[in-house]
SETI-330120 format. One record per residue (C-alpha): residue in three letters; x, y, z. Coordinates in nm, 2 decimals, padded with zeros to 4 digits. Layout:
N
<node vopa="Ala" c1="X" c2="Y" c3="Z"/>
...
//
This chain:
302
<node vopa="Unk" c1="13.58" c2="09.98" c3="12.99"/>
<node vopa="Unk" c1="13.20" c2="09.98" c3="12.99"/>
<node vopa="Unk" c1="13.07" c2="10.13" c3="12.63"/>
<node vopa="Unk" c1="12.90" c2="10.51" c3="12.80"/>
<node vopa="Unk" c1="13.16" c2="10.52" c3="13.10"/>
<node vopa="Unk" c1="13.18" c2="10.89" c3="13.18"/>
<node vopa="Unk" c1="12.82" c2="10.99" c3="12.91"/>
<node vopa="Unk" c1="12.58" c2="11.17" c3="13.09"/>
<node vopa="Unk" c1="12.24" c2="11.05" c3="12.94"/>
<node vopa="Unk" c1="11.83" c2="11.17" c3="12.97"/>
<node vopa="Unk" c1="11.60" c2="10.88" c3="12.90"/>
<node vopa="Unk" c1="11.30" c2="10.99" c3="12.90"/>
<node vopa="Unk" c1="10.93" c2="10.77" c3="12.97"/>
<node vopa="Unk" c1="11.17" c2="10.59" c3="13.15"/>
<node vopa="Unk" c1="10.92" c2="10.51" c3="13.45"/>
<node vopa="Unk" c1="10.83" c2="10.15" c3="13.30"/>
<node vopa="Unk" c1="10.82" c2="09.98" c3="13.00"/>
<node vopa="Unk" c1="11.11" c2="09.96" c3="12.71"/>
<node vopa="Unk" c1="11.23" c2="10.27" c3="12.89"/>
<node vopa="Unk" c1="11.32" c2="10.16" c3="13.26"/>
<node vopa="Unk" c1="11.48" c2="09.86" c3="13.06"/>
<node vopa="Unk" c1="11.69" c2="10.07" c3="12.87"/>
<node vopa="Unk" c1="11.76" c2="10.28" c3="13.14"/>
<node vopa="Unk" c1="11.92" c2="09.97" c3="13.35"/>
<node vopa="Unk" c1="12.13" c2="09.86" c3="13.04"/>
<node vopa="Unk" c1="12.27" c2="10.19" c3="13.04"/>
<node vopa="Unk" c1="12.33" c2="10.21" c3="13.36"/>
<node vopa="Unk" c1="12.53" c2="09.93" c3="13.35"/>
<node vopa="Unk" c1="12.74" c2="10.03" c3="13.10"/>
<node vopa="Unk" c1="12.87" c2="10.37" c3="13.30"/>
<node vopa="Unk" c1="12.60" c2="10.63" c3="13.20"/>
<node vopa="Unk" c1="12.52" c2="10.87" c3="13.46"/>
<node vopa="Unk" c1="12.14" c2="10.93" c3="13.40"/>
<node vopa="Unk" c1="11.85" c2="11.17" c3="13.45"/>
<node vopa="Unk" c1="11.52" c2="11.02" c3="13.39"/>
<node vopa="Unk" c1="11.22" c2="11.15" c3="13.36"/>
<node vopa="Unk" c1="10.83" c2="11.07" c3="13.29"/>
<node vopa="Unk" c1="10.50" c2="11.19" c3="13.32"/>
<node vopa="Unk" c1="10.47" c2="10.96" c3="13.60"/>
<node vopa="Unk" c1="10.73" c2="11.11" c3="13.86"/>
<node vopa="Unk" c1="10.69" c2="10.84" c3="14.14"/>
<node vopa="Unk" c1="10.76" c2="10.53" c3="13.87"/>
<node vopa="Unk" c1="11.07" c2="10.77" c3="13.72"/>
<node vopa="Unk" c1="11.18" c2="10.83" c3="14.09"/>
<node vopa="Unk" c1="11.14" c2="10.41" c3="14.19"/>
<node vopa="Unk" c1="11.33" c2="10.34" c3="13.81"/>
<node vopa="Unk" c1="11.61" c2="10.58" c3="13.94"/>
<node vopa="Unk" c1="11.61" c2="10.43" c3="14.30"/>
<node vopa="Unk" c1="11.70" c2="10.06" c3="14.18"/>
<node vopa="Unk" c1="11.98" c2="10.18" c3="14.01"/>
<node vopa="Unk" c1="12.12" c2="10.38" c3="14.30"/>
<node vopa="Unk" c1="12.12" c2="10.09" c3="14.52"/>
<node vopa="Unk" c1="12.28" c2="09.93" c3="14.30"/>
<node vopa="Unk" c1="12.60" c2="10.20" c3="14.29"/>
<node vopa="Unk" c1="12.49" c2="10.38" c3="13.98"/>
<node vopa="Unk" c1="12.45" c2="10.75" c3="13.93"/>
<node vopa="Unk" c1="12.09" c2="10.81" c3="13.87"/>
<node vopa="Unk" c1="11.84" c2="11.13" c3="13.89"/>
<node vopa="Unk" c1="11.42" c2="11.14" c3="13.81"/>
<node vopa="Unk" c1="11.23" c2="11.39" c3="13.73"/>
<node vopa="Unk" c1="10.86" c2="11.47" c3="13.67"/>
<node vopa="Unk" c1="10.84" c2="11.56" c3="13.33"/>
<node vopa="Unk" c1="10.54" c2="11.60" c3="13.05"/>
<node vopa="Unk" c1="10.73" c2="11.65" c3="12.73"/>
<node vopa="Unk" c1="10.47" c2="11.79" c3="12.53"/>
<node vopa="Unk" c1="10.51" c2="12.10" c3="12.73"/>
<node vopa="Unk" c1="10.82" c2="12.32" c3="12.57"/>
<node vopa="Unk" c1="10.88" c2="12.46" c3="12.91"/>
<node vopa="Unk" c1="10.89" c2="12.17" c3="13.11"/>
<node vopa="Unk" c1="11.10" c2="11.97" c3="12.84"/>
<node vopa="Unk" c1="11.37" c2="12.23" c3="12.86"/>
<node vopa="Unk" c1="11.36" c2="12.24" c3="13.25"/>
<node vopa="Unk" c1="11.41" c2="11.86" c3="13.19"/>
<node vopa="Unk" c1="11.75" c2="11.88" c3="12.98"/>
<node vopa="Unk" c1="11.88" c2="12.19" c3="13.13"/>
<node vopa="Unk" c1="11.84" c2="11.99" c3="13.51"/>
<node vopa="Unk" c1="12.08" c2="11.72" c3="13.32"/>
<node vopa="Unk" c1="12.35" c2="11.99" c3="13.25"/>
<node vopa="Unk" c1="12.29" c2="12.13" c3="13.64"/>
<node vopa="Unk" c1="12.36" c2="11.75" c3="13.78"/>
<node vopa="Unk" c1="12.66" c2="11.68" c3="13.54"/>
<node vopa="Unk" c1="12.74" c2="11.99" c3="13.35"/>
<node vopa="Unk" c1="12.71" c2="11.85" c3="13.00"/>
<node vopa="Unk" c1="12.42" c2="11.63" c3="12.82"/>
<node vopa="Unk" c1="12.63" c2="11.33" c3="12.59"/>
<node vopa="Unk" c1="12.30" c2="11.14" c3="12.49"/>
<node vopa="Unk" c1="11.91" c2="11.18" c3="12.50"/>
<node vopa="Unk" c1="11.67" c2="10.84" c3="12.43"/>
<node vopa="Unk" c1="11.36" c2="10.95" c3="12.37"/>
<node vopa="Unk" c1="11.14" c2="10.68" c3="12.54"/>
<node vopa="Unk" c1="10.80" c2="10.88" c3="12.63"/>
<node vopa="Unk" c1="10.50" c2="10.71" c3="12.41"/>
<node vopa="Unk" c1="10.18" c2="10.63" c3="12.40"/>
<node vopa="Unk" c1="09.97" c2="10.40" c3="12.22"/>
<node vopa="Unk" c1="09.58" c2="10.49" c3="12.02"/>
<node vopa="Unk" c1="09.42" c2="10.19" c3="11.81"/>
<node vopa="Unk" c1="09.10" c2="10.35" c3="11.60"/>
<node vopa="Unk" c1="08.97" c2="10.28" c3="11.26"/>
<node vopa="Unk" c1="08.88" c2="10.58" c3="11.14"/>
<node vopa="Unk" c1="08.50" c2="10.53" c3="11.13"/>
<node vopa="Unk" c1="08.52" c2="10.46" c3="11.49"/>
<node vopa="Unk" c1="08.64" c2="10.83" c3="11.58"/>
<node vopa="Unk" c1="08.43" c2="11.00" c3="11.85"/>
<node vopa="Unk" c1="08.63" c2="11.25" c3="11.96"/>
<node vopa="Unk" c1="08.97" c2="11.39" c3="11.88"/>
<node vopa="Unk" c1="09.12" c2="11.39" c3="12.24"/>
<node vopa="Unk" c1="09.30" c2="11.09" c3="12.23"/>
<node vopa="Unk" c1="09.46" c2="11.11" c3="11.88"/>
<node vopa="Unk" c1="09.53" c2="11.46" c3="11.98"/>
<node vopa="Unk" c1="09.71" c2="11.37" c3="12.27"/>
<node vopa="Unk" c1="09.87" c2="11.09" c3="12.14"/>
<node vopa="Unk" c1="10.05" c2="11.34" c3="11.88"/>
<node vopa="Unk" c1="10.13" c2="11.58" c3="12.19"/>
<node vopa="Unk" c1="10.37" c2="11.27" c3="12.32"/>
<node vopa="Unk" c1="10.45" c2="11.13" c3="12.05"/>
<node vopa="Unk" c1="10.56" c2="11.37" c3="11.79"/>
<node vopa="Unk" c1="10.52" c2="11.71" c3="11.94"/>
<node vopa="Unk" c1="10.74" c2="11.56" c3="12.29"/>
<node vopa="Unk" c1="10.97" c2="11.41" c3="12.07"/>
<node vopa="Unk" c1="11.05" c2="11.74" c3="11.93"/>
<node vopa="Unk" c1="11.08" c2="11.94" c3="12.19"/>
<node vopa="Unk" c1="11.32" c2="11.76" c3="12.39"/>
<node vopa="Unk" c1="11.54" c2="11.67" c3="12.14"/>
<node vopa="Unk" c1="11.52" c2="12.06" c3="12.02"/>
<node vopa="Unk" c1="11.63" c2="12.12" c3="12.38"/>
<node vopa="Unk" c1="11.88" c2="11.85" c3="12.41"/>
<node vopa="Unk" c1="12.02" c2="11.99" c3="12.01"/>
<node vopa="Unk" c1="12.07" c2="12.34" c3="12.16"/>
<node vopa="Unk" c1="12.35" c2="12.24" c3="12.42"/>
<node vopa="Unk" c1="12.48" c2="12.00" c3="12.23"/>
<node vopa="Unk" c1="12.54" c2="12.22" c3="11.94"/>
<node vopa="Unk" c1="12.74" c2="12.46" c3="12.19"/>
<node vopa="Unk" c1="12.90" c2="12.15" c3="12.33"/>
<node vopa="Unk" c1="13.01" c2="12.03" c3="11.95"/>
<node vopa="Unk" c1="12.94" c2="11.67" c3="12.07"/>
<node vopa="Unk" c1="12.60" c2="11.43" c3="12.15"/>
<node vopa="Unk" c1="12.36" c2="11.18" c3="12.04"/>
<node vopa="Unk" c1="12.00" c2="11.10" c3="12.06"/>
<node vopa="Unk" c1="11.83" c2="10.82" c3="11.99"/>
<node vopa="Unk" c1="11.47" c2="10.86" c3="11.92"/>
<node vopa="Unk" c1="11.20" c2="10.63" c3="11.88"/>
<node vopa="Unk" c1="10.98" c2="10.49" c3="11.57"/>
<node vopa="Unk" c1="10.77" c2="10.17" c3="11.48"/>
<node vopa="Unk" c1="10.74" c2="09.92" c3="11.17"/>
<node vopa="Unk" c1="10.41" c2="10.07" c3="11.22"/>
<node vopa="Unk" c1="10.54" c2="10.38" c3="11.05"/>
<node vopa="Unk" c1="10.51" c2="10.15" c3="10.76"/>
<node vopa="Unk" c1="10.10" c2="10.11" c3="10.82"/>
<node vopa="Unk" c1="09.91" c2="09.96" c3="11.06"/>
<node vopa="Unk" c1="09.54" c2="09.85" c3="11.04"/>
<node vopa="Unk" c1="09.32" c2="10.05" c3="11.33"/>
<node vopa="Unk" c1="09.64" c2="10.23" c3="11.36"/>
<node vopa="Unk" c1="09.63" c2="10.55" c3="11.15"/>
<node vopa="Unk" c1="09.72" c2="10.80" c3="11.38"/>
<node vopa="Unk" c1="09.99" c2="10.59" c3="11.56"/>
<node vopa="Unk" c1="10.17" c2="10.48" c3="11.24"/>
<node vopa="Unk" c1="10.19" c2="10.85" c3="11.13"/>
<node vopa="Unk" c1="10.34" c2="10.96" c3="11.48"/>
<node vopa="Unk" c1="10.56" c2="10.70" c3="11.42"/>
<node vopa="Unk" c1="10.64" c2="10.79" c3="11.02"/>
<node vopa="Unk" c1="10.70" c2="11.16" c3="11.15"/>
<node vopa="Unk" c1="10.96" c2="10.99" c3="11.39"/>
<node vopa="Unk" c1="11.16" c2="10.83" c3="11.13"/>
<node vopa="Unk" c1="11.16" c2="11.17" c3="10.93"/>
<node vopa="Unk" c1="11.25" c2="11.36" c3="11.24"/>
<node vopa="Unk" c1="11.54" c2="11.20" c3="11.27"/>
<node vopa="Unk" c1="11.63" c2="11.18" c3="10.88"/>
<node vopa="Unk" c1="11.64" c2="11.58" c3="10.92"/>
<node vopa="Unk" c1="11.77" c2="11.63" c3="11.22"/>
<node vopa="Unk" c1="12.06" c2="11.39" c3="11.13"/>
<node vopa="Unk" c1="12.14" c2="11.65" c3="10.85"/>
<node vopa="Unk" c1="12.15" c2="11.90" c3="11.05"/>
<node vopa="Unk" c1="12.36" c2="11.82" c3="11.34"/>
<node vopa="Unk" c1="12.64" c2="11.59" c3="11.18"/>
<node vopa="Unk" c1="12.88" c2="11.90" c3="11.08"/>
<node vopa="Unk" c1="12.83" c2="11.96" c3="11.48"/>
<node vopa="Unk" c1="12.96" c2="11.67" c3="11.58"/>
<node vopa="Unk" c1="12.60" c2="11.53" c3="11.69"/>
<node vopa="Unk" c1="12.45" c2="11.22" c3="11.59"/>
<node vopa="Unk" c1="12.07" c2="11.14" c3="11.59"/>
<node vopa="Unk" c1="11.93" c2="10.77" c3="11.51"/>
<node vopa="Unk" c1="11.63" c2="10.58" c3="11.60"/>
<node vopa="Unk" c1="11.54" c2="10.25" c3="11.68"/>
<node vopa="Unk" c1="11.24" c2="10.03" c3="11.60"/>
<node vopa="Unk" c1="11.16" c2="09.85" c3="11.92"/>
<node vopa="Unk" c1="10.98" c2="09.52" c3="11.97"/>
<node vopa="Unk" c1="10.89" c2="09.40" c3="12.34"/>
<node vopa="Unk" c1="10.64" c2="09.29" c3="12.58"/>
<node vopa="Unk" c1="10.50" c2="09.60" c3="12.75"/>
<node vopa="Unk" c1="10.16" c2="09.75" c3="12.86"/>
<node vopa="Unk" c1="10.17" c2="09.88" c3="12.60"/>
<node vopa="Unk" c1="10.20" c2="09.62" c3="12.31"/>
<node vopa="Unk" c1="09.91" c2="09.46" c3="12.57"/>
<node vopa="Unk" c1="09.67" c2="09.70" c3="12.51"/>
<node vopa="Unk" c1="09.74" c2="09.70" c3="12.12"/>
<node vopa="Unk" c1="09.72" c2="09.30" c3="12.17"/>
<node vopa="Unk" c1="09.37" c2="09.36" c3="12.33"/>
<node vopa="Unk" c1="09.22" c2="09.60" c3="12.14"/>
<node vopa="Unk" c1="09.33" c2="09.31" c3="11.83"/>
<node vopa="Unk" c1="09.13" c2="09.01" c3="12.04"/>
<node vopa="Unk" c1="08.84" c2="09.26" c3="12.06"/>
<node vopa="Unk" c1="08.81" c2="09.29" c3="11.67"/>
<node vopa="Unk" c1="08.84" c2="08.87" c3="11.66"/>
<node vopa="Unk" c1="09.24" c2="08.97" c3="11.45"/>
<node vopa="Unk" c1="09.47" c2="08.78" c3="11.73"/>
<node vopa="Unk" c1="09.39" c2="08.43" c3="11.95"/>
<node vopa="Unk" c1="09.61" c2="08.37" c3="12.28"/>
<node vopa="Unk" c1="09.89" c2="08.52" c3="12.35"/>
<node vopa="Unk" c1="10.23" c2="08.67" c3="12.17"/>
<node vopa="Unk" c1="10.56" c2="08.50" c3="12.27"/>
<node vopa="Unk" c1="10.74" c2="08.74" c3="12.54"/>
<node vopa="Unk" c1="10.99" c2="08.96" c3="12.38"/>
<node vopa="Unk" c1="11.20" c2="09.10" c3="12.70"/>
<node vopa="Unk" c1="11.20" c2="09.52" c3="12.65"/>
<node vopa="Unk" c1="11.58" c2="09.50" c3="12.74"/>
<node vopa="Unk" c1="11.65" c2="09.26" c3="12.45"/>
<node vopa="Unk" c1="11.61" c2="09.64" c3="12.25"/>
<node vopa="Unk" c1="11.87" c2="09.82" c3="12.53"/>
<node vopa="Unk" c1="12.23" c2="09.72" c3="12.34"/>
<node vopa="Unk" c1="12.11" c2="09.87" c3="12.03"/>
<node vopa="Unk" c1="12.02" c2="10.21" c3="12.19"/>
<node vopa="Unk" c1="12.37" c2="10.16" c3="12.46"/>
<node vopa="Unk" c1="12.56" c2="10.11" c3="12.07"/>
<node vopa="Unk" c1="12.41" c2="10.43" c3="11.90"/>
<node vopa="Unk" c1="12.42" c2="10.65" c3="12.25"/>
<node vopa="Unk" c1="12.85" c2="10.54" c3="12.23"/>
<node vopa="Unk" c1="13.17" c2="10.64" c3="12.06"/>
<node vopa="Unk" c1="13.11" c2="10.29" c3="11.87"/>
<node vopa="Unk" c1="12.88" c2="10.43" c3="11.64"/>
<node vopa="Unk" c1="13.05" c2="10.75" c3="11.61"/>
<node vopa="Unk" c1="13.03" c2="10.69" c3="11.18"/>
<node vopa="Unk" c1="12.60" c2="10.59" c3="11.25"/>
<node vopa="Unk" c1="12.41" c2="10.88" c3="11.18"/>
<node vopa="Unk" c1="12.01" c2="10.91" c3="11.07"/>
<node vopa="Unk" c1="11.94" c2="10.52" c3="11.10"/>
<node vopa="Unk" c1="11.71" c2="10.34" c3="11.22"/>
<node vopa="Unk" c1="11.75" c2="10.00" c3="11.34"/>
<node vopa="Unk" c1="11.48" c2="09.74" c3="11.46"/>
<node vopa="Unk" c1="11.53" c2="09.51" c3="11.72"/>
<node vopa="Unk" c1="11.33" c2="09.19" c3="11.68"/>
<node vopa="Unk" c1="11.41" c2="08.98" c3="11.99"/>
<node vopa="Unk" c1="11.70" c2="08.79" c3="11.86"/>
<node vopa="Unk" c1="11.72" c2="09.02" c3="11.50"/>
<node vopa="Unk" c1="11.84" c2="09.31" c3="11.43"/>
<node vopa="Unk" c1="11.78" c2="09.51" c3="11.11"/>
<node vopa="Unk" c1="11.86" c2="09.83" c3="10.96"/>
<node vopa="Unk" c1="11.52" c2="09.99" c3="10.81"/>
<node vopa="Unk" c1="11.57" c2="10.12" c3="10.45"/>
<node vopa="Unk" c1="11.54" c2="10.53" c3="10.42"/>
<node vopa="Unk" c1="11.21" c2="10.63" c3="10.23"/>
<node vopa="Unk" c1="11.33" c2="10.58" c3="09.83"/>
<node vopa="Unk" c1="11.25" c2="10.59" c3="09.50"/>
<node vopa="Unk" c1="11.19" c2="10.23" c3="09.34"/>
<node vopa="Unk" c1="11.33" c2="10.17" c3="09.05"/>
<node vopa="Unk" c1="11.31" c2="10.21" c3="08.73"/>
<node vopa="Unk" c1="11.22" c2="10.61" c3="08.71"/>
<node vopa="Unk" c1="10.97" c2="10.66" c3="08.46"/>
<node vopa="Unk" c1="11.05" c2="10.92" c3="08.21"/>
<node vopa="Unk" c1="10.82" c2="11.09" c3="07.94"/>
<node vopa="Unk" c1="10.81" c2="11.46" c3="07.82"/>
<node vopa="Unk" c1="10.48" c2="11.48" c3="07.94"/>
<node vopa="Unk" c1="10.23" c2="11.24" c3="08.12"/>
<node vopa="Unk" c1="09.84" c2="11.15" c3="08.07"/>
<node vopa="Unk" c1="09.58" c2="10.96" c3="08.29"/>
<node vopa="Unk" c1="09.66" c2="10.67" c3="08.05"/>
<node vopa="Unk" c1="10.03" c2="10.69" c3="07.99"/>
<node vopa="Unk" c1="10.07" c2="10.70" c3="08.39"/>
<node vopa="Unk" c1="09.85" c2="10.37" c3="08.41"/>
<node vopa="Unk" c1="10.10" c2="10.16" c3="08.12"/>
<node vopa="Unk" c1="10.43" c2="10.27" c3="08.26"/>
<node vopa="Unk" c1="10.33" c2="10.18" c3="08.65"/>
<node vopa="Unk" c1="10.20" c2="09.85" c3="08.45"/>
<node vopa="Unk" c1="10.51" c2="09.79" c3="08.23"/>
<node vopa="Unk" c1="10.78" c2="09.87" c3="08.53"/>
<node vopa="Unk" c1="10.56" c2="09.67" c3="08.79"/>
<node vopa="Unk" c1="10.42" c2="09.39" c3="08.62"/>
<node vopa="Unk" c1="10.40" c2="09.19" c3="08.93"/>
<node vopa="Unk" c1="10.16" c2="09.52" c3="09.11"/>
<node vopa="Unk" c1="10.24" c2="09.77" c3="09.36"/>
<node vopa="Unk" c1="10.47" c2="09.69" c3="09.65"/>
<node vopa="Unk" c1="10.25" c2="09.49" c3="09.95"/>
<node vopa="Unk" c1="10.10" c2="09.74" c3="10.22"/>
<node vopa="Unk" c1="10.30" c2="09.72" c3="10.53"/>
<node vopa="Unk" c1="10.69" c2="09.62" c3="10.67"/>
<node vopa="Unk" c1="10.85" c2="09.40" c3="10.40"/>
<node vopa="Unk" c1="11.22" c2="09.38" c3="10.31"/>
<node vopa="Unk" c1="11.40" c2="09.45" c3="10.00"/>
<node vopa="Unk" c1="11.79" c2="09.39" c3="09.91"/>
<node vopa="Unk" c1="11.96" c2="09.77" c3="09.92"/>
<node vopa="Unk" c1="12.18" c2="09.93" c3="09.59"/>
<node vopa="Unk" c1="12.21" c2="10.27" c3="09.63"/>
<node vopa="Unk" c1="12.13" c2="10.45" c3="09.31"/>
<node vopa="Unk" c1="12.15" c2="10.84" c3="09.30"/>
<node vopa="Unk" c1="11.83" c2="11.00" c3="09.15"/>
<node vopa="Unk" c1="11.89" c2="11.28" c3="08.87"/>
<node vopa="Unk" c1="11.62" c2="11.49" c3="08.98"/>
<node vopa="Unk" c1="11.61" c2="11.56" c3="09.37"/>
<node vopa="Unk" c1="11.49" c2="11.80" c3="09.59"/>
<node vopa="Unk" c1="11.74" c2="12.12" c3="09.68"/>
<node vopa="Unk" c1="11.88" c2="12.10" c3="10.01"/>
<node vopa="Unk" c1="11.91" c2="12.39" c3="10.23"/>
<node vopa="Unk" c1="12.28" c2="12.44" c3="10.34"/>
//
């Protein structure tokens, strides 16, 4: 039986791009969709396809940085197919600047309206019927930028508060019966074009990238949105063309440090005596996982 036979699933900024791919994979695999974008005639044409192709498959114009229209969004999925099983949260843009380059704060400001603030509120939506429901899964959407990205500042953090997002959401909803991941997606999009020129323009890349097909990242996202990964919950994994990885949860490295009481000087030998080799590199590296609890955390709320 295909993996989301009988889920009923909003994918949203799913008018081209990673999105649409997604949104066929799923598709595919027995989800009965609503999609939605800014951009209601490319949502509508995404949607089309799949119908003549024998799937079931809704648009809808949709701007999620607007509360209102977010929750006419996931309330329109419960009005097609009473119930909302799965939300990927696809709607993005992209906003290369270094910081001395800034002439106006439009375009970071509306990058963090889609990005962050549109992430939010449909998911918020999306949380508040599936909490009634006692069931779900969303999948939201981050970067190895979140680790830092030259020209990139206010991408990378839209992309950081992604990845926390989900980390807190993903506390919240478990004992619901909800599960909320991300992914880390690499493809060949308009997007990643525009990043790619902006990078030419600055003399940092020569010819081109090797295509990475957005569906290549669709079976992760068809895996977390299904019963399979019913134990997977605040993850993120990255999808890499033919890699997949699982990014680490922020942590403390160790060893922790430990003095009564600290000085400009002490602070300077312990970092130097517990990292003789320097600081960890800037950017997405990898490291080999042992979970160590920490003795001093921060309180929870329950």
């Amino acid at each position: 039986m295909p993996a989301l036979e009988g889920k009923c699933i909003v994918v949203t900024g799913a008018g081209r791009g990673i999105g649409a791919a997604v949104a066929g994979y799923l598709a595919r695999e027995g989800a009965a969709l609503l999609l939605g974008d800014i951009d209601g005639h490319a949502a509508e044409a995404t949607a089309a396809s799949l119908r003549e192709l024998g799937r079931a498959a809704h648009s809808m114009r949709a701007d999620v940085s607007s509360w209102e229209e977010s929750g006419a969004l996931i309330r329109r999925c419960v009005e097609l197919y009473a119930r909302i099983d799965g939300l990927a949260n696809f709607a993005g843009i992209a906003y290369l600047r270094k910081p001395w380059e800034e002439t106006e704060g439009e375009s970071a400001r509306r990058l963090f309206e889609i990005n962050v603030t549109g992430s939010y509120f449909v998911g918020v939506h999306a949380l508040q019927h599936m909490q009634r429901q006692g069931a779900g899964a969303i999948v939201n959407v981050t970067s190895g930028t979140q680790a830092g990205m030259a020209s990139g500042g206010a991408y990378s953090a839209s992309k950081g508060a992604i990845a926390a997002l989900t980390y807190a959401w993903a506390m919240d909803a478990g004992s619901f019966g909800i599960r909320v991941n991300a992914i880390s997606p690499v493809a060949t999009t308009g997007m990643a074009k525009q990043t790619d020129e902006y990078l030419k323009s600055l003399g940092q890349l020569q010819g081109e990238r090797p295509y990475v097909d957005p569906v290549t990242n669709a079976p992760a996202v068809a895996f977390l949105l299904s019963d399979a990964a019913r134990n997977v919950n605040g993850q993120v994994l990255r999808v890499h063309g033919d890699q997949l990885q699982l990014m680490s949860h922020p942590a403390v490295l160790m060893p922790v440090m430990d003095r009564p009481e600290w000085s400009v000087d002490t602070v300077a030998q312990a970092l130097g005596n517990s990292f003789p080799q320097g600081m960890p590199p800037l950017g997405l590296t990898g490291v080999e996982a042992r979970f160590v609890p920490l003795r001093k955390t921060n309180q929870l709320p329950r």
